[in-house]
N, C-alpha and C positions, 0 to 999 in steps of 0.2 A: 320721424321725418328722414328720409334719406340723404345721406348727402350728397352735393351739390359738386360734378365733374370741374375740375380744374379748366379744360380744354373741353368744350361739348362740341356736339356737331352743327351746322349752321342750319337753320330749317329752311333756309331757302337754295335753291339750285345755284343760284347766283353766286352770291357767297360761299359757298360749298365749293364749286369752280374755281372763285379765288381761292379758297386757301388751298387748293389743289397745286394751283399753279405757282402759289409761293414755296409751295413746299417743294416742287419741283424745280426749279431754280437755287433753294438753297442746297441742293443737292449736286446739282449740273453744276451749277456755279461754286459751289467749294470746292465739289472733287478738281473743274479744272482750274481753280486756283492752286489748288495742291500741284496738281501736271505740269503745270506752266513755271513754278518755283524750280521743281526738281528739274526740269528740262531745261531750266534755264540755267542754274547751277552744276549740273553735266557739262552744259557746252563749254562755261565757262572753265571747266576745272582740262575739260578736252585740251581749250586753247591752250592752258598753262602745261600738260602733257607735251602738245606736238612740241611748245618753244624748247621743252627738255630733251625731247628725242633730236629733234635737230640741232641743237647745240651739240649734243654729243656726237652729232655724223660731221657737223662743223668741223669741229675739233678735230676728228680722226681723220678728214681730207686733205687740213692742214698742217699736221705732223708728219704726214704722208708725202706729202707733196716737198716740205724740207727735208724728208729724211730722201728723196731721188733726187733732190737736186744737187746733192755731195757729189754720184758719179760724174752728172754733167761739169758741174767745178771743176773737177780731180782731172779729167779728160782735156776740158781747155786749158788748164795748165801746162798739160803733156806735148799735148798736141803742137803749142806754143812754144814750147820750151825744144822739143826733135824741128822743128819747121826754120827756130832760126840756126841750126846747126844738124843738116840732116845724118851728121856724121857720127853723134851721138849714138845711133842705134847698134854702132861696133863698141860702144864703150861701156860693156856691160856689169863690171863694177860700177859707177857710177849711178845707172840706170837702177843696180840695186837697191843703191843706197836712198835715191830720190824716193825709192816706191816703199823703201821701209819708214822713210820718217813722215811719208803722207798716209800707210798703213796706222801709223802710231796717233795721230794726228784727225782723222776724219773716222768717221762709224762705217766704213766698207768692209766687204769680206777679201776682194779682191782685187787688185791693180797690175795690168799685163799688155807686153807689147810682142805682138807677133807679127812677123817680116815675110815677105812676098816669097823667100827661098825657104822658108822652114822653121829660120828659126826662132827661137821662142825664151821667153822671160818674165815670171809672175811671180805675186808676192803676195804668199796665201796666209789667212789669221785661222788657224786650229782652232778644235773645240775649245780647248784649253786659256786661247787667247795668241797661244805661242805663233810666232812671225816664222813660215817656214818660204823658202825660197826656190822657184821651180823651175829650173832652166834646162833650155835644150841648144846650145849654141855649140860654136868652136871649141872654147876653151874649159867646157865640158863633157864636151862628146857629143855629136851629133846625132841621132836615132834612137834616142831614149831619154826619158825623163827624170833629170836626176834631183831630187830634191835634197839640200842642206838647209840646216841651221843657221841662225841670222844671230852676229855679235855686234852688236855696236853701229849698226851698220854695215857690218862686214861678214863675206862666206862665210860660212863656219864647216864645220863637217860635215861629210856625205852624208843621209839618213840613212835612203832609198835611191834606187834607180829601178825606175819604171819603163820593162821595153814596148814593144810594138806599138807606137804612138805612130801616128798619121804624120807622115811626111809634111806636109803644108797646113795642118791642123785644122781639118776639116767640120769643124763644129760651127755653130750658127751665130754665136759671138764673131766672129770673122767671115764667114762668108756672106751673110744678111747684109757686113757691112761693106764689102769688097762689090758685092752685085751691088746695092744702091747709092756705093758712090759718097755716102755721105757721112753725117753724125746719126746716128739712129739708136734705140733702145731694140737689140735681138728679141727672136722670142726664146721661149726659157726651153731649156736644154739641157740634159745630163752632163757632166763631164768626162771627159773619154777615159782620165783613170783613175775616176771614182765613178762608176755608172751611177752611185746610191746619192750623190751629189745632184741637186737640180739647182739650176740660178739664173738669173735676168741679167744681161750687161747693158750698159750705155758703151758704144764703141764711136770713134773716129778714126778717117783714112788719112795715111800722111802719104801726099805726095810729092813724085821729085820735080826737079826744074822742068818735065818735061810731062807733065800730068802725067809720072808712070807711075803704080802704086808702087811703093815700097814697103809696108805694111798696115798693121791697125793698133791702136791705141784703144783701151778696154777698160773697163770697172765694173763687176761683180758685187752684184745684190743674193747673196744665198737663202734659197725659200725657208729653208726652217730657221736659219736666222731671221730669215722677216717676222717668221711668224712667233721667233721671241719675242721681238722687238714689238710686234702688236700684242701680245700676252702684256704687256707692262704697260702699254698704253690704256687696254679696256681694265687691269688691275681697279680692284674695287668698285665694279658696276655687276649687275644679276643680269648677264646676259650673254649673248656669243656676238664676236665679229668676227666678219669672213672677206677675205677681196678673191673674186673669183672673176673667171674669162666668163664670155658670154655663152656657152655650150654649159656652164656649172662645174668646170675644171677650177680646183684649188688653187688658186697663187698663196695664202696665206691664210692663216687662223689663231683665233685669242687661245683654242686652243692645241699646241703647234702637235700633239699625235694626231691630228686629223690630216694634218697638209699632206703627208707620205703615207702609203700603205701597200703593203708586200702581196704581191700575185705572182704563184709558180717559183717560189725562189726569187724573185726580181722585184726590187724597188720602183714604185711607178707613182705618181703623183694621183691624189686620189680626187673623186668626181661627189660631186656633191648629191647625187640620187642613190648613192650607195652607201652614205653614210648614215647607222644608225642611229645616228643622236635623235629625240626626238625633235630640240630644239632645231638641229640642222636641216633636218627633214622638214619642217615650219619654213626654215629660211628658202629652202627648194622650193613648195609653192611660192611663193611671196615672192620667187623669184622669174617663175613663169608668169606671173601677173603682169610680167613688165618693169624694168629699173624709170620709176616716174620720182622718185624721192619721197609719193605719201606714207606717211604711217599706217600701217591695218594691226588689228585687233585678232589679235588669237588666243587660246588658251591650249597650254602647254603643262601637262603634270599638273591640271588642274588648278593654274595661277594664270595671269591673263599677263601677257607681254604684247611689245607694241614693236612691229618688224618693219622694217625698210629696206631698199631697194635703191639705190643711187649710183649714179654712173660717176665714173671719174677715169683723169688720165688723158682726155681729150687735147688738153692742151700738151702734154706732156710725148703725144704718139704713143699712147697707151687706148687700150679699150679693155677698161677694167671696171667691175660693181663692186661697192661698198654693200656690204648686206651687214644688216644688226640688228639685233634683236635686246629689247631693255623690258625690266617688269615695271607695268604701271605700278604706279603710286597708292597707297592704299586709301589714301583719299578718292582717288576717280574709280577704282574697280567700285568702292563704297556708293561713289555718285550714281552709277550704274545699275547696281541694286536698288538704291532708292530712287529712280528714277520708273525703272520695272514696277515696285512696289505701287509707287503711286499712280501709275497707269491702269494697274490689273485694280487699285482702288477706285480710280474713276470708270473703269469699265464696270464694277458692280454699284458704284453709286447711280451711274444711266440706268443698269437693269432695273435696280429698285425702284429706280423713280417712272421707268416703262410699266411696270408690273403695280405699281401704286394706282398709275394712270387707268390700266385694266383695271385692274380691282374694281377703279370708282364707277368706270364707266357701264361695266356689267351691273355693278349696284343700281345705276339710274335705269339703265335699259330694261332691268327685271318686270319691274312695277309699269312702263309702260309699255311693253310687251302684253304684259296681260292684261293691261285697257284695249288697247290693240285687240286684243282674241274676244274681251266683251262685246265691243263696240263692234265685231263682226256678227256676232253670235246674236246682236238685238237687230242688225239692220235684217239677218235673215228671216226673226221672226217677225217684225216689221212687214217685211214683203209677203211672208205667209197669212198675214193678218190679212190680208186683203182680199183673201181666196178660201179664207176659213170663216165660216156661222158665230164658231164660238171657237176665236182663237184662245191659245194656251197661254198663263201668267210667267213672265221671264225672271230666270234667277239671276241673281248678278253676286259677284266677286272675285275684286280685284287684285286682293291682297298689298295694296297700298295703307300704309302705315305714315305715322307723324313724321317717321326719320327719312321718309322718301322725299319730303321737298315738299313744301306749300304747293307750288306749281302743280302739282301733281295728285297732292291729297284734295284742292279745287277742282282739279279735272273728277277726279273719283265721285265729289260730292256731286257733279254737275250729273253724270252719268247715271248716279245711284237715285236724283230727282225724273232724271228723264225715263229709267224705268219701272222707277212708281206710279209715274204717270200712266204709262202705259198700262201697267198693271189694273189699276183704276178705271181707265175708261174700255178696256175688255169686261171688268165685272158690268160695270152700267150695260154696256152692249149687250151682256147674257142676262140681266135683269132687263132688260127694256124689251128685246127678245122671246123672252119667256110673257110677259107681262101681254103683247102682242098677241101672241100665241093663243093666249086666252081669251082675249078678246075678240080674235076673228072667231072662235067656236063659241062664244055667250051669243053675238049679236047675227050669227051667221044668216037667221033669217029675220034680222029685222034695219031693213038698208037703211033706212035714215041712221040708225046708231054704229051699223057699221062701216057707213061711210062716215059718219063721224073721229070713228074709232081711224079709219086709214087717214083722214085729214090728220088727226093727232099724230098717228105714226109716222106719215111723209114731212108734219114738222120738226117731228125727235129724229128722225134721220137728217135733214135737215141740220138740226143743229148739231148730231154726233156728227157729221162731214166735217161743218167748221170747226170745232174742236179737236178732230184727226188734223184738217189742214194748219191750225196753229200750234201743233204740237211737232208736226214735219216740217215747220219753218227753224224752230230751234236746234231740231235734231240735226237737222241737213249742217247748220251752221258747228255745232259740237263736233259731229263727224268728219268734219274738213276743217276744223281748229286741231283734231287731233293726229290727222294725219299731216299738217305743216310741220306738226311738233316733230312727229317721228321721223319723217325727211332732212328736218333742220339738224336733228340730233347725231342720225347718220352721216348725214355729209362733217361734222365733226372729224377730221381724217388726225385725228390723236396718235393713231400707229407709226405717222411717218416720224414722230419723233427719232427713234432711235437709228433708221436711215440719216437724218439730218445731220444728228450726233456722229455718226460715221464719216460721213463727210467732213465734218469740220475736224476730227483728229485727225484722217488724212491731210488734209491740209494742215498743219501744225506740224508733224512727222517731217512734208515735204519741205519747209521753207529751214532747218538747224543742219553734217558731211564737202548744203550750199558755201579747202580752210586748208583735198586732202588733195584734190585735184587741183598747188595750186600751189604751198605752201609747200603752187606745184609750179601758176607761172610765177609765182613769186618765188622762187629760189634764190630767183637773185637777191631780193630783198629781205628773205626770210633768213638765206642765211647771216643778214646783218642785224640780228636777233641781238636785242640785249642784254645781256650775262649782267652776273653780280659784278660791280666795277671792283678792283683789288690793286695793291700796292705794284705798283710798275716802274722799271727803270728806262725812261724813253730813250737811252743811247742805245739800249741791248736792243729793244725795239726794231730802232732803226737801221744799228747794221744787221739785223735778222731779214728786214727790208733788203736791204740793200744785196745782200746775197743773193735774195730771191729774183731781186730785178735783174741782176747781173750772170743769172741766170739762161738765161735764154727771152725772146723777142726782141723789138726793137730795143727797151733798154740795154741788148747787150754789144748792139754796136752804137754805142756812144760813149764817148770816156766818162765816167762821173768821178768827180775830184772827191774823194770823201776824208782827206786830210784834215780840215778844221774839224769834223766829226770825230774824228780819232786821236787826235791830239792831248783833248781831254780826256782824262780819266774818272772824274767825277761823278757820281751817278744822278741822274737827273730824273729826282722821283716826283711824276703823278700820279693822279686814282684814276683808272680807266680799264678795257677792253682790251688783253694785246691783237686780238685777231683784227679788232675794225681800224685802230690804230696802224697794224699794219699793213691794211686793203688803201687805207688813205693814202701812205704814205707811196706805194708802190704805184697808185697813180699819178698822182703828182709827179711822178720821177716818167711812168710811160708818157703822161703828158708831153714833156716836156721833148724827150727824146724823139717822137712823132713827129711835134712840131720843127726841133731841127732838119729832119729826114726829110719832112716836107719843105721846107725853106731850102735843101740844099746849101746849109751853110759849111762856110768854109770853118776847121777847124771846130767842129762842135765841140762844145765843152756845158758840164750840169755840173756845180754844185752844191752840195748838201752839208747841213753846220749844227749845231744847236748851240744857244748860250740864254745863260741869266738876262730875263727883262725885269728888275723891281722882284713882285711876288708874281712872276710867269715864267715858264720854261719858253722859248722860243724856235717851232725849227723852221729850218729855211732852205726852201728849194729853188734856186738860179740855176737860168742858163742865158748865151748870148745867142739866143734866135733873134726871128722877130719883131719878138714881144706881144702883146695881147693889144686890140686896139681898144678905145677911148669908150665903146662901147659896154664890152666885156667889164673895162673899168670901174665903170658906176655901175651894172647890173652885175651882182653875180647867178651863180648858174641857176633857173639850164639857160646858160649861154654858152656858145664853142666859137673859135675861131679856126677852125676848121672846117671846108667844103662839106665834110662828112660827116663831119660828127653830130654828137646829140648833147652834149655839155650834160652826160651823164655819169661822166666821173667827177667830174667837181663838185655833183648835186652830194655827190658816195661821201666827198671829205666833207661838205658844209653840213650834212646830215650828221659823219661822224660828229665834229666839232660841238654842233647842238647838245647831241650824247653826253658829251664830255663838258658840257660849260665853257667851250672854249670858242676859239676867234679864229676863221678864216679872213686873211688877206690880201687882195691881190695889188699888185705895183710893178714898176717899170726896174730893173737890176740895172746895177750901174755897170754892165755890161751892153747895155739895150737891152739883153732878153725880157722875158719873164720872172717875175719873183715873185713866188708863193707862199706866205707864213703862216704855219700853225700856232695857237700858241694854246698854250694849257697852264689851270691853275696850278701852281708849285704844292707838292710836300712839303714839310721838312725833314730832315735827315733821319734817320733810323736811330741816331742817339739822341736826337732831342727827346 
């Protein structure tokens, strides 16, 4: 006895179709449960990419942007300090000494004041570190550049003297500022006696009682110092950063031999489509794409990195890109592959399951196909019978088997009865025939028997007629049962499966990129990205704030008292953010400032405090505007008390705060203004 298959095939068509179609299904449908895992676990691991590449461009917009706000400092100082004594600018001892101990004191390369007749006084930091001194005045010698040594704040000895210097010091530090009049950031420039020198200044004009210029006040940013200074910022990341002009001119690099490169004997600042790094070369394209801030995917030396493009400096009168390039994680290049993987698997599980679908459907179609070519081949001799004496016996075979379907193997049966039939009543027809035959030549001359004999024959025709006619009633009905069959069978459109299939991965593809264009309008928001919260001292915090407001815009024409801030020495440690901590706080303080500006009040005055609440740090931003009215009060934001605004900064601190487990609140200052407190859960101290 043989044994007995696990799995048989189903004898009916029906059944057979079903498990067709289960088996098709568990195949479409696991492969794209597999698709849908991995693709979904991609995007995810994507998000957690872009938040790391933007955090890191965070970062370096912010380091950046404190690291220029020193000239500005350094400059209204100066600026402040010659304005209320314009007589200073003859007292060039002094002058020195001012620029050596703010040389010592702030991270600038260089601090100078150059005057309307020529002369001139800077206070330059060597490779070395060493403070040399570069004066062109009186009591130096006029028409050459003499540089000494710096003691204590005091001359020291000749080094150098440097002749053929430009009478009125014709470089873009000074004249950029003299044409516009104002405080400005030049554009970058060699120095006239070091051509190999390039540098950015932030400059101001001082003028006399009579708006006449008397000179400019200057602070120097040096490129390949910058581009130390960024080399230790990207330290310990796999990647390049670059701040470049919009044409792909260098301003800086992580790594600082790219920023300069020698042509002809001559030092020239180098262009970013000439650089052969391949990574830099990455960053070139990525940089024709447009500075939009998304992240795009490349592969470099055969590892996949993630490049950007971000504009910065706008606020600042700069028109500078951030370009960076970081190596994905080995987690998402991994997400990547197996995402590919299980694609190119679900694309062969469709084939298989396409190609199963043929398989079956060629199998069904075989067997009635060739009923098809019987059932032609009987209706012919069918119609030939009718015009033939002694039609021919039909063969039939269909090659229909038990495995071909019940449906099928009854059709065969029905076919293989209807041509035995036939078969059958042609023999009668050639035996009744023959029998005739005889009979008209036995009786031929005797009429009464052979009219007998033809009565007998006109009844057996007769009756063979009815029996042809009730054999063409079935037949007719077979023949048009088998061809609904084969029509039904055909319009089956099983092919368009894999079309369909195509479609719906398109669709899936199209709806996951819908993060780069956005994350492009979300900058804003993006970059208030969450970091790992870390130990913080919110007093450093805040005067890091506070510089920055003090800085330039409306904060910096309004006095902010930040004495009670300072007083204390005690470090006031939370767990937080210092970036979003310090976007809050700098609103709060622009707030506040706007609203005096706008109020027109007399005597504006902000200030800013922190102290001990119980287990909460407390800070506190007053002023005597105003105030916020009754509204604003009980709703906070987005509400504004401003024509203009959009109570989109306060939403920035309340958001922070959230971040932080902490409490925004607003109240009336016993000033009348506004009072805004933060408060945040306490630390405790680093020796607890």
């Amino acid at each position: 006895m043989a044994p007995r298959r696990l799995l048989s095939t189903p004898r009916k068509l029906a059944n057979r179709l079903a498990l067709l179609s289960a088996l098709q299904l568990v195949l479409v449908g696991g492969s794209l449960s597999v698709l849908s895992f991995a693709i979904g676990r991609r995007s995810g691991l994507e998000i957690s990419e872009t938040y790391r590449q933007n955090a890191s461009v965070v970062e370096l917009s912010t380091r950046l942007s404190r690291k220029l706000s020193y000239p500005r400092w350094i400059n209204t100082l100066n600026l402040a300090w010659l304005e209320q004594n314009p007589g200073r600018v003859s007292e060039y001892a002094a002058m020195a000494e001012r620029f050596w101990n703010q040389m010592r004191a702030f991270p600038v390369d260089y601090i100078n004041y150059g005057g309307a007749d020529g002369r001139f006084i800077g206070m330059e930091r060597g490779d070395d570190g060493e403070l040399l001194l570069n004066e062109d005045t009186s009591r130096s010698g006029r028409g050459s550049m003499a540089v000494y040594a710096m003691k204590q704040g005091q001359r020291g000895e000749l080094l150098e003297r440097i002749p053929g210097m430009t009478e009125t010091h014709e470089e873009a530090w000074y004249t950029d500022t003299a044409k516009a009049g104002k405080p400005l950031w030049s554009s970058i420039y060699a120095w006239e006696d070091q051509p190999e020198i390039f540098s950015i200044s932030y400059n101001a004009p001082l003028f006399g009682a009579n708006r006449n210029l008397l000179g400019v006040v200057g602070v120097d940013m040096v490129l390949s110092q910058l581009s130390t200074w960024l080399e230790q910022v990207w330290k310990g990341r796999d990647g390049l950063a670059l701040i470049v002009e919009p044409d792909g001119t260098l301003v800086a690099s992580s790594r600082p031999s790219q920023t300069l490169s020698r042509s002809k004997g001559q030092v020239e600042r180098s262009r970013l489509a000439a650089l052969s790094d391949p990574m830099a070369q990455a960053l070139h394209q990525r940089l024709k794409g447009g500075a939009n801030g998304k992240p795009e995917r490349a592969q470099i030396d055969g590892h996949p990195y993630s490049l950007v493009a971000t504009p910065w400096g706008t606020d600042e009168g700069l028109n500078w890109i951030l370009l960076t390039s970081l190596t994905v994680e080995p987690g998402t290049a991994a997400a990547d592959r197996d995402a590919l993987i299980a694609l190119l698997a679900s694309a062969g599980a469709l084939a298989g399951a396409a190609a199963l679908t043929n398989r079956q459907i060629r199998s069904l179609l075989y067997p009635l196909r060739q009923l098809e070519s019987t059932s032609e081949q009987l209706s012919q001799k069918l119609s030939q019978a009718t015009s033939q004496l002694q039609p021919e016996s039909l063969q039939f075979h269909s090659g229909v088997t038990e495995q071909s379907g019940e449906e099928l193997v009854s059709l065969d049966g029905a076919l293989r009865q209807l041509v035995d039939g036939y078969n059958r009543l042609t023999s009668e027809l050639r035996e009744r025939e023959a029998s005739l035959a005889e009979a008209r030549e036995k009786e031929r001359y005797r009429d009464a028997q052979t009219l007998a004999l033809l009565k007998d024959k006109l009844r057996s025709s007769l009756q063979a007629a009815a029996v042809a006619h009730e054999i063409n009633q079935p037949l007719s009905v077979l023949l048009l049962n088998s061809q609904l069959l084969i029509k039904q069978t055909e319009n089956v459109d099983l092919s368009a499966l894999p079309s369909g299939w195509k479609q719906q991965v398109e669709g899936i593809r199209h709806e996951a990129d819908r993060v780069v264009l956005t994350i492009e309008k979300m900058r804003a928001l993006l970059r208030n990205v969450q970091t790992e919260h870390q130990r913080l001292n919110l007093r450093e915090i805040s005067q890091s704030a506070l510089l920055y407001a003090r800085s330039g815009g409306s904060t910096a024409r309004v006095a902010i008292d930040s004495m009670a801030l300072e007083r204390e020495d005690a470090p006031a440690w939370i767990e937080g953010d210092a970036v979003q901590i310090q976007i809050a706080i700098v609103n709060l303080l622009r707030n506040a400032a706007e609203a005096l500006i706008d109020a027109q009040t007399a005597n504006p005055w902000i200030g800013i405090s922190i102290e001990a609440q119980g287990d909460q740090w407390c800070l506190e931003v007053a002023d005597n505007g105003p105030g916020l009215p009754q509204s604003l009060l009980d709703q906070l934001p987005l509400q504004t008390s401003k024509a203009s605004g959009s109570g989109l900064g306060l939403f920035v601190v309340q958001t922070t705060m959230e971040n932080h487990s902490g409490q925004l609140d607003v109240a009336t200052s016993p000033q009348g203004g506004a009072l805004l407190r933060l408060r945040f859960p306490a630390l405790p101290s680093s020796g607890d």
